[in-house]
N, C-alpha and C positions, 0 to 999 in steps of 0.2 A: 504494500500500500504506500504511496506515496506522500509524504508528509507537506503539509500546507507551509506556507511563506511563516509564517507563526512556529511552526514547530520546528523549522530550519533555523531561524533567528534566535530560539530560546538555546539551543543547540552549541550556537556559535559562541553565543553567552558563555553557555556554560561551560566549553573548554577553555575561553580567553580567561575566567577568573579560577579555573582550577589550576593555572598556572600557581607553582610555589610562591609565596612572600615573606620577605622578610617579617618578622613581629620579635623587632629584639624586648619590649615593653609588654609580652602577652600576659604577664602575671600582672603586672600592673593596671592592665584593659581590662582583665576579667577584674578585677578588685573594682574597679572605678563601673564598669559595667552591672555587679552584685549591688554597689551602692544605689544606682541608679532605680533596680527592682527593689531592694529594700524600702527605699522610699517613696516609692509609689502607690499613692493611695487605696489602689488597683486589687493590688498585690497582696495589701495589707488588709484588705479587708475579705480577701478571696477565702474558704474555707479549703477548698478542693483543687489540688493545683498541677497540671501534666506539663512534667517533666520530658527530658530525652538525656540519653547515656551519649555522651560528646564522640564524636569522631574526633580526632588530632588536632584537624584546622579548626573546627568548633569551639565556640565560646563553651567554659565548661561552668555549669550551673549546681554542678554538684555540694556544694557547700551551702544549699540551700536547704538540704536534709537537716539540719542544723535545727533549723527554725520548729521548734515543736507547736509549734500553734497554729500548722495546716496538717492538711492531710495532701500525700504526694503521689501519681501516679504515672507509669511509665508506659510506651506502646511497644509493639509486641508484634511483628511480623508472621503474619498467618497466610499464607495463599498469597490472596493481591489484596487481603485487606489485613489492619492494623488491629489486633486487639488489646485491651486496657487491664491494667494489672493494677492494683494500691501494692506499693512501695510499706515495707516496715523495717526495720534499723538492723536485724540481720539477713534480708531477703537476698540468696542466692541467685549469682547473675546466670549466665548464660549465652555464648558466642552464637548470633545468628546470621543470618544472611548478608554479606557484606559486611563479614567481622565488626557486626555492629552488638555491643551489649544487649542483653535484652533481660525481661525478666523469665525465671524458671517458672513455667505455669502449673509445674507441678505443687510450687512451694506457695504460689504468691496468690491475693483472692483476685478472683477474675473481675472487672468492674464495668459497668454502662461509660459510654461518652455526655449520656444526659447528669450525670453527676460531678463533671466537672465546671466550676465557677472560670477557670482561668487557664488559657491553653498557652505555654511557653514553646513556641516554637521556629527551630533552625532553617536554616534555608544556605542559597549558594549567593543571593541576593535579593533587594529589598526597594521598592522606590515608594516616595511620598506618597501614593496612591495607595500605598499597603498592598501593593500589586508582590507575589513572592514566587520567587524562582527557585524551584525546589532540584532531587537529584536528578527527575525528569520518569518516575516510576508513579506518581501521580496519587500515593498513599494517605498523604498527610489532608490533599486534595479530598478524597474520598470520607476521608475518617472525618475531618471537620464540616465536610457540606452534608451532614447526615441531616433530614430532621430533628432528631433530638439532643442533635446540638445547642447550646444555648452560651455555651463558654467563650466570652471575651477573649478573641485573638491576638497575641503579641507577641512581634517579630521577632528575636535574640540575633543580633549582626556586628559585625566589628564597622566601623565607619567605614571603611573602604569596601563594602559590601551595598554601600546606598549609594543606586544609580538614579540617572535622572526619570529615566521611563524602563518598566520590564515590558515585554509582548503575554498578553494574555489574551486568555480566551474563556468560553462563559462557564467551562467546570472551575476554573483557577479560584481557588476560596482567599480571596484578600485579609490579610490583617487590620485590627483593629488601632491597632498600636504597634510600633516598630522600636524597641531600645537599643543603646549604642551605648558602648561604655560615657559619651558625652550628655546624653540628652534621650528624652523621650517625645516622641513625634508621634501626634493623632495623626491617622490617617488622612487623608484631606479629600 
């Protein structure tokens, strides 16, 4: 099948920014990035809050286990869709598909997507629009444009991950919000 001007363009994208970067400051980005979620009122008030196990290049959010006064959930590659696990302080990982952590679903309780308040989620890039350019597998797509969806979207990006326009199309599920270790940006 032949892919549209749109799935060529997202394409191109995404190997121009998979190229390696420099981040000699990456501990410092993540610290200033955490602050930036900590204080947000968003955040703070969220009960229910989905996580992701970082890839390398990924802002790593894990230090948000920390915080005892949510409750935290991880996703969980199934087929071609994403299922929801709650997170508990010794819950055994699990290498899945694209050496990506996951949770043991033998160990962990399986959960709805209608139970989360606040969706933290990675991407390869981000523009104003809260338009997001995912690995190109279309999951995170899937998993947040459910119906009972109801969780406030926001983006996790290093600043050089916000471009000025992404290409989308009408499954692409926009963010609500986009953080940067700098700033938080409403979607516009």
């Amino acid at each position: 099948m032949e892919k549209s001007p749109i799935q060529q363009e997202k394409e191109q994208l995404r190997r121009d920014l998979r190229r390696p970067r420099s981040m000699p400051k990456k501990s410092e980005e993540e610290k200033n990035l955490l602050c930036q979620l900590l204080m947000f009122p968003l955040f703070q008030e969220a009960q229910n809050i989905l996580l992701y196990h970082p890839l390398p290049h990924e802002p790593n959010l894990l230090a948000l286990l920390e915080k005892r006064s949510h409750r935290f959930f991880f996703p969980r590659m199934h087929g071609d869709e994403l299922e929801l696990y709650e997170w508990f302080p010794e819950a055994p990982w699990i290498t899945g598909p694209h050496r990506v952590q996951e949770p043991n679903p033998n160990a962990w309780r399986l959960a709805s997507i209608s139970e989360i308040d606040l969706a933290l989620i990675p991407g390869i890039a981000f523009d104003p629009q809260g338009h997001r350019l995912g690995r190109g597998a279309g999951y995170f797509d899937r998993f947040l444009g459910k119906p009972e969806c109801r969780a406030l979207k926001v983006g996790i990006a290093w600043s050089w991950q916000i471009l000025p326009k992404i290409p989308s199309e009408s499954h692409d599920v926009k963010m609500d919000f986009v953080v940067t270790p700098e700033k938080i940006s409403h979607s516009e």
